[in-house]
GURO-811524 format. One record per residue (C-alpha): chain; x, y, z; residue number from 1. Coordinates in Angstrom, 1 decimal, always signed. Layout:
N
+---+--------+--------+--------+-----+
: c :   east :  north :     up :   k :
+---+--------+--------+--------+-----+
: A :      X :      Y :      Z : NUM :
...
+---+--------+--------+--------+-----+
This chain:
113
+---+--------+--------+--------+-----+
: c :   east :  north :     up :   k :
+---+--------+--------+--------+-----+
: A :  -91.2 :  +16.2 :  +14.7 :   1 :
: A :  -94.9 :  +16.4 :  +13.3 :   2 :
: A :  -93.6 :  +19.6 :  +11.5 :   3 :
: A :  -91.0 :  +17.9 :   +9.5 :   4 :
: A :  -93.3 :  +15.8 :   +8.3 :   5 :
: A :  -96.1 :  +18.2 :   +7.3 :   6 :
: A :  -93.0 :  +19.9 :   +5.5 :   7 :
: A :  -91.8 :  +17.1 :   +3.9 :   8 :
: A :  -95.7 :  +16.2 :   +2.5 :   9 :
: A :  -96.0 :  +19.8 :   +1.7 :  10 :
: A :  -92.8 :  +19.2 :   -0.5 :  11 :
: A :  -93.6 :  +16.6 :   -1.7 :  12 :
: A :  -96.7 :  +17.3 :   -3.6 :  13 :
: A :  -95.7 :  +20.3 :   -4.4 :  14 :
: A :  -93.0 :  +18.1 :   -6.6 :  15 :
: A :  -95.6 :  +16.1 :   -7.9 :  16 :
: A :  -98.4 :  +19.1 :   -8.6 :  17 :
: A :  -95.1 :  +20.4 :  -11.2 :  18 :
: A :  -94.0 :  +17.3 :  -13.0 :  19 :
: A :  -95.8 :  +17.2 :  -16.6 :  20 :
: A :  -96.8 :  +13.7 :  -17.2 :  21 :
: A :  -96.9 :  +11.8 :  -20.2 :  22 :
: A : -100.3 :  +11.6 :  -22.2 :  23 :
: A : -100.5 :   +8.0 :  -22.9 :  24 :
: A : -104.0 :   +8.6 :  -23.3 :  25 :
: A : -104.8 :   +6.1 :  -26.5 :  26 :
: A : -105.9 :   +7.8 :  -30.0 :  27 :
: A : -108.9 :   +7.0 :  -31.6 :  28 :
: A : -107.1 :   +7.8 :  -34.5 :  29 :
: A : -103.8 :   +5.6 :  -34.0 :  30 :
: A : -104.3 :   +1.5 :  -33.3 :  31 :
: A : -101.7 :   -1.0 :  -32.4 :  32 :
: A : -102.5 :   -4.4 :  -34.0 :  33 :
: A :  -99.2 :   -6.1 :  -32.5 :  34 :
: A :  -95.9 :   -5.4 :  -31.9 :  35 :
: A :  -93.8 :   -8.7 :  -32.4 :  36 :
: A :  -90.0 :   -9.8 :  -32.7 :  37 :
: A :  -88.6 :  -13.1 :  -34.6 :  38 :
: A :  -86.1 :  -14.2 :  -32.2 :  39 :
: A :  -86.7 :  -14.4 :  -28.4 :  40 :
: A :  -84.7 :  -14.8 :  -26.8 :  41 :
: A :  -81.6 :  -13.7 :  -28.7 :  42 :
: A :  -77.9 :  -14.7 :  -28.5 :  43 :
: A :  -75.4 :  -11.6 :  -27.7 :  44 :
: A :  -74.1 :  -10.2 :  -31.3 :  45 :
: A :  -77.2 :  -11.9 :  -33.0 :  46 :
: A :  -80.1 :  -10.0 :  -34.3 :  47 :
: A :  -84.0 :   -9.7 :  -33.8 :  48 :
: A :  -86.6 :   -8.0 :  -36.8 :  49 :
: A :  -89.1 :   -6.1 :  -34.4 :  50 :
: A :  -92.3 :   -5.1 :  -36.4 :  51 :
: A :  -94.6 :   -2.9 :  -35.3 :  52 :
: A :  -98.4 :   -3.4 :  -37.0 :  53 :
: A : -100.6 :   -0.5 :  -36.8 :  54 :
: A : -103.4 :   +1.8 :  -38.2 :  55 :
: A : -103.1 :   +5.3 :  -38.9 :  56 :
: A : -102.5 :   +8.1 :  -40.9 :  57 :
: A :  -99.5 :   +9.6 :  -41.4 :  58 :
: A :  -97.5 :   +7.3 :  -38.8 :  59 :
: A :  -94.5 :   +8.7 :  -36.7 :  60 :
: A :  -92.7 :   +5.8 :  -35.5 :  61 :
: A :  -89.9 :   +6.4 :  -32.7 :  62 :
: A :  -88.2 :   +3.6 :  -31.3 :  63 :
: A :  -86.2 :   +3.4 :  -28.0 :  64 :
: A :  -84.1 :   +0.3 :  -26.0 :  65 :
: A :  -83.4 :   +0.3 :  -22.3 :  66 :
: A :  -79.8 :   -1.7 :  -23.7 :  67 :
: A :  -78.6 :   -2.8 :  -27.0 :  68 :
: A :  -79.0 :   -1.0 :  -30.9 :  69 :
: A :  -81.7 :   +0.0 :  -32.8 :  70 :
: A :  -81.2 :   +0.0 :  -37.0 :  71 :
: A :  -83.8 :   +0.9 :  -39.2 :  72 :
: A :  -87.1 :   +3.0 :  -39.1 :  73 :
: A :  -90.8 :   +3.2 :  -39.7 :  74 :
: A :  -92.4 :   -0.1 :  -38.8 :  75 :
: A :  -89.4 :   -2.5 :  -38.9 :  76 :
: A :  -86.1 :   -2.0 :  -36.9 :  77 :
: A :  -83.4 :   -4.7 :  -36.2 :  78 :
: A :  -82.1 :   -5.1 :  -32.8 :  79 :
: A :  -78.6 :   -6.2 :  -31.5 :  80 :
: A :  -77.2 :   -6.5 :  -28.4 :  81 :
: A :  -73.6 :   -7.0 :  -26.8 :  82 :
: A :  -72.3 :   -8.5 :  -23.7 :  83 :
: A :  -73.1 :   -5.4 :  -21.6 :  84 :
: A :  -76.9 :   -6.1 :  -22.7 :  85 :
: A :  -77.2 :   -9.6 :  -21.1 :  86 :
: A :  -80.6 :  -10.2 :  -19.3 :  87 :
: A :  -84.1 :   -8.5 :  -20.1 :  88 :
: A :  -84.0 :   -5.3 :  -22.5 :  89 :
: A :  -87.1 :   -3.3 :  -23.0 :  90 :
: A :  -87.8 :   -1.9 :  -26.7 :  91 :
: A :  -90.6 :   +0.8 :  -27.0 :  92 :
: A :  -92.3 :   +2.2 :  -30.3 :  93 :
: A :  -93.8 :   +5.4 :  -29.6 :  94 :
: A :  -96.7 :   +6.1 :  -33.0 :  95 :
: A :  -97.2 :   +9.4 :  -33.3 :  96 :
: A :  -99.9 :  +11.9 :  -35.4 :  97 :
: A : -101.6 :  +14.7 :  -35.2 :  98 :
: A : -104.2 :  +13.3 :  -33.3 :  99 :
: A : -101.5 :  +12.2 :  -30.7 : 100 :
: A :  -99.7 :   +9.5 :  -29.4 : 101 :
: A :  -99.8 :   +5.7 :  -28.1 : 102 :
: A :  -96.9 :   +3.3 :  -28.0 : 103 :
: A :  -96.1 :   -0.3 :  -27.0 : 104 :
: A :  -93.3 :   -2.5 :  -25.6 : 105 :
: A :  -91.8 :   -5.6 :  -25.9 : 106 :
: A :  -89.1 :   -7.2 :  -23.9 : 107 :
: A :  -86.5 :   -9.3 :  -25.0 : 108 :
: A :  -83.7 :  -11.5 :  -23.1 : 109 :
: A :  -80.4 :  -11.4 :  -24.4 : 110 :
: A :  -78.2 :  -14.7 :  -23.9 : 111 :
: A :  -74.9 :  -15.3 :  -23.4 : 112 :
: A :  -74.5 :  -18.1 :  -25.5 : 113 :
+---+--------+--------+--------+-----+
C-alpha cells in the first residue's frame, strides 16, 4: 500500500516539476492605475464600458471573459452578456511590453432582469 503512494507522490511532482507557469511577476515598466466598468451589475443583452487605466510604453492590451462578449480593443472594450451568462463572469486584461507582462480582473454579475 505504502508503495502506491510513494508512486503516486513521485507522479505527482514529477507533473508539477513540467508544468510552465505563468510569469505574473509585475513589470517595473507596466502599471495598472484601475481597471473599472460603468454598469455592475448588468442586465442580460445590456452592455458595460470596461476601461483599463495604465502606464507604459508601447501597451499590448488582451482581453478575455470566463462568459459573455468582448467588442473593442486597446484600453476600452464593451461587454455583453446573454442568458447563458447569468451569475458572476470574470473579465481579464492582460498588458503586455517588452519588458513583460501584468494583468488585472474584474468581475461582473449578469442579471436576469
Amino acid at each position: 500500500m505504502s508503495k502506491i503512494y510513494f508512486v503516486l507522490i513521485l507522479l505527482a511532482v514529477s507533473l508539477l516539476a513540467c508544468s510552465k507557469k505563468k510569469d505574473s511577476t509585475p513589470s517595473a515598466d507596466i502599471k495598472i492605475i484601475s481597471l473599472t466598468t460603468s454598469v455592475n451589475p448588468v442586465k442580460v443583452f445590456d452592455t458595460a464600458v470596461i476601461t483599463m487605466e495604465a502606464v507604459g510604453d508601447n501597451l499590448l492590451y488582451t482581453w478575455k471573459a470566463n462568459h459573455g462578449k468582448l467588442k473593442g480593443s486597446g484600453k476600452i472594450v464593451k461587454y455583453s452578456a446573454c442568458y447563458s451568462c447569468i451569475g458572476l463572469n470574470t473579465i481579464t486584461c492582460t498588458l503586455s511590453n517588452s519588458t513583460g507582462a501584468v494583468s488585472d480582473t474584474v468581475m461582473i454579475r449578469v442579471l436576469n432582469e
